[in-house]
Backbone as CSV, one residue per row, in Angstrom:
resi,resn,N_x,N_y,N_z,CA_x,CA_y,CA_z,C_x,C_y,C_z
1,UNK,-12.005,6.740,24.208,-11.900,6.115,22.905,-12.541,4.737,22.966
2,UNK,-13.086,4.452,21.668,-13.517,3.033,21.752,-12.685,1.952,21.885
3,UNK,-13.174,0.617,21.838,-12.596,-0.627,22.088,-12.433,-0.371,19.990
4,UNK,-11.191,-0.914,19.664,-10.814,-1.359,18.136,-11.825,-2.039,17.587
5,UNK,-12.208,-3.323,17.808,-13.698,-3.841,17.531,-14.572,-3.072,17.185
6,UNK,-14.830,-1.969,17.682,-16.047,-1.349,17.634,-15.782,-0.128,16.647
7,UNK,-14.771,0.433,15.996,-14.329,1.854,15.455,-15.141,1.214,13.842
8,UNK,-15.710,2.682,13.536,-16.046,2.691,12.377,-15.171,3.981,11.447
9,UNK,-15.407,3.804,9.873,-14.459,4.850,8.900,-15.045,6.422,9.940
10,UNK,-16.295,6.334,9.744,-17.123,7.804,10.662,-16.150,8.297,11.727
11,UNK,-15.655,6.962,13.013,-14.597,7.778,14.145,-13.494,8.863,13.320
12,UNK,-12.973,8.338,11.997,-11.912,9.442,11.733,-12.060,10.322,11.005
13,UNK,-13.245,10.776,11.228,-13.898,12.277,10.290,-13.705,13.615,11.110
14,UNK,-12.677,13.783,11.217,-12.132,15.194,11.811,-11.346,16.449,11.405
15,UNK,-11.127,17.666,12.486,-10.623,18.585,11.951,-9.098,18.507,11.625
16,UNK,-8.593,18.586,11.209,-7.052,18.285,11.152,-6.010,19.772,10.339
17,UNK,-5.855,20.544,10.931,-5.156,21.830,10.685,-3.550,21.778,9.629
18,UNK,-3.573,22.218,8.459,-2.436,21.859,7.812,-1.246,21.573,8.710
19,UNK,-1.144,22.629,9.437,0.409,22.615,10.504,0.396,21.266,11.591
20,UNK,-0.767,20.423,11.357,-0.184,19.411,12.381,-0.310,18.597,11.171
21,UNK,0.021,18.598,10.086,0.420,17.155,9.048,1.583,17.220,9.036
22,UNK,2.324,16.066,9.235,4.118,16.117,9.333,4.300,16.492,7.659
23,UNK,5.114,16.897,6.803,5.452,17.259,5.663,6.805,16.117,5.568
24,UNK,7.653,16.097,7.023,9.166,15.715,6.765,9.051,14.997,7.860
25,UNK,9.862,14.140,8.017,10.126,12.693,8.962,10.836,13.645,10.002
26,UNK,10.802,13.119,11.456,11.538,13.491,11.998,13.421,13.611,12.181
27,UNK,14.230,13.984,12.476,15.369,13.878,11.975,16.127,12.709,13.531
28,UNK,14.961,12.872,14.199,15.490,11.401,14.995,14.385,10.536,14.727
29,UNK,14.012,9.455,14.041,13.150,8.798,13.405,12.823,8.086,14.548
30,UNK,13.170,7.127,15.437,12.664,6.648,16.686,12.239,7.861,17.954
31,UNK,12.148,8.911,17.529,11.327,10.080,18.281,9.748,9.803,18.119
32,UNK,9.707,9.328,16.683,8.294,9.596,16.101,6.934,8.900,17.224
33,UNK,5.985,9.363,17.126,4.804,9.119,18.417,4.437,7.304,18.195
34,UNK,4.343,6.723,19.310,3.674,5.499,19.135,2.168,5.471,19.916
35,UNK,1.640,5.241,19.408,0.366,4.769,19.925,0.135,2.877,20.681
36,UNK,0.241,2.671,22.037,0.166,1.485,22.130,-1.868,1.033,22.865
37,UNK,-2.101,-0.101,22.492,-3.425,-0.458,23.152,-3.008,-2.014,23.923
38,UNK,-3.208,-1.789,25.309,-2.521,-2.731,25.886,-3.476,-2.621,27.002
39,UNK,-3.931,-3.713,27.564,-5.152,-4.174,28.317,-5.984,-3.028,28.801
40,UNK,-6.522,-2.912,27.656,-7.809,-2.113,27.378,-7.624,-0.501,27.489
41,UNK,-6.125,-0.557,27.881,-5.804,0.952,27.697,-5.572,1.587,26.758
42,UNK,-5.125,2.493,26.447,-4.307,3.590,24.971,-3.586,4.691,25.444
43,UNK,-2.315,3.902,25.308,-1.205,4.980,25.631,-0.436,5.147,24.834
44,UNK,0.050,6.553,24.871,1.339,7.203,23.752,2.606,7.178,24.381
45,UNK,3.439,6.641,23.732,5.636,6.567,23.537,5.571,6.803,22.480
46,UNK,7.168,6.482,22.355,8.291,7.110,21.519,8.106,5.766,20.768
47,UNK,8.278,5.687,19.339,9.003,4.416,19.127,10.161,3.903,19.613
48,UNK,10.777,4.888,20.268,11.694,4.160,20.642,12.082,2.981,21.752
49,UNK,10.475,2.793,22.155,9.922,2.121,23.364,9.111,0.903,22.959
50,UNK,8.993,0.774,21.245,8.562,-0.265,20.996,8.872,-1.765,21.035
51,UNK,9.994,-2.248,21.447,10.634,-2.949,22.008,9.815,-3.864,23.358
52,UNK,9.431,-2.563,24.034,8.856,-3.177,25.062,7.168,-3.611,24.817
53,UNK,6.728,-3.738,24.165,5.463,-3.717,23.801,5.517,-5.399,22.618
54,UNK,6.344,-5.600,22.116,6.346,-6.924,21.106,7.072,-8.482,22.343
55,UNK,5.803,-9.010,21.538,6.539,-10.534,22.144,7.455,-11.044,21.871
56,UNK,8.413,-11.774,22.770,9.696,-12.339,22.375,9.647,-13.334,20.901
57,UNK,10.394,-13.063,20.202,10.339,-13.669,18.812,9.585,-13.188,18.081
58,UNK,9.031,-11.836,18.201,8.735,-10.820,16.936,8.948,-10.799,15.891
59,UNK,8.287,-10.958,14.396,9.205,-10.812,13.383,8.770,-9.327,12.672
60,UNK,9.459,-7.904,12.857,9.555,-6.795,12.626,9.731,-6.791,10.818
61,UNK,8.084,-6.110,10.227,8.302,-5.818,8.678,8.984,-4.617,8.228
62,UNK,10.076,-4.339,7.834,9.865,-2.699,7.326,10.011,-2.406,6.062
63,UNK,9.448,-1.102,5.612,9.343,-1.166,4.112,9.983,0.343,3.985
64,UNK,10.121,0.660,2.928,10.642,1.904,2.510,9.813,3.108,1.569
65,UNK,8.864,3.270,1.903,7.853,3.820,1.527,8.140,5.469,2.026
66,UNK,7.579,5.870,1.146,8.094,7.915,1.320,6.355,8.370,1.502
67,UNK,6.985,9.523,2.569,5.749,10.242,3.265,4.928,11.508,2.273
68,UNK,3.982,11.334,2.347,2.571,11.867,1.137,2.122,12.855,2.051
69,UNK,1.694,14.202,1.410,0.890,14.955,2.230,-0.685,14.412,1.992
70,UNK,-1.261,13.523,3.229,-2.649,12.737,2.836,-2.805,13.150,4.649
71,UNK,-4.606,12.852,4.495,-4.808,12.395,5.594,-5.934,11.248,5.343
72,UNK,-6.930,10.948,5.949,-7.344,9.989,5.760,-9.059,10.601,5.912
């Protein structure tokens, strides 16, 4: 994968199969996949591991927004 800097709209022009679009949230919501980029790597957790990834004195936004069948 590229460096973030460098991604254009073109990188996310792909196949994407109805059955892998989530429809419904997971029913353990900190299950859901995280994507982290951390010295120059890209690795996948749990959210529930996001914790370890934010600097001390984080200020965490959350909003309440409902899930759309979209992709991008």
């Amino acid at each position: 994968m590229q460096h973030p800097k460098h991604l254009s709209i073109a990188d996310f022009n792909y196949e994407l199969p109805d059955e892998r679009i989530a429809k419904y949230p997971l029913a353990e919501r900190d299950a859901s996949k995280l994507l982290v980029y951390q010295y120059g790597d890209i690795k996948t957790h749990t959210y529930a591991h996001i914790a370890h990834y934010l600097p001390a004195k984080s200020m965490l936004v959350f909003n309440n927004t409902k899930m759309v069948e979209a992709r991008l």
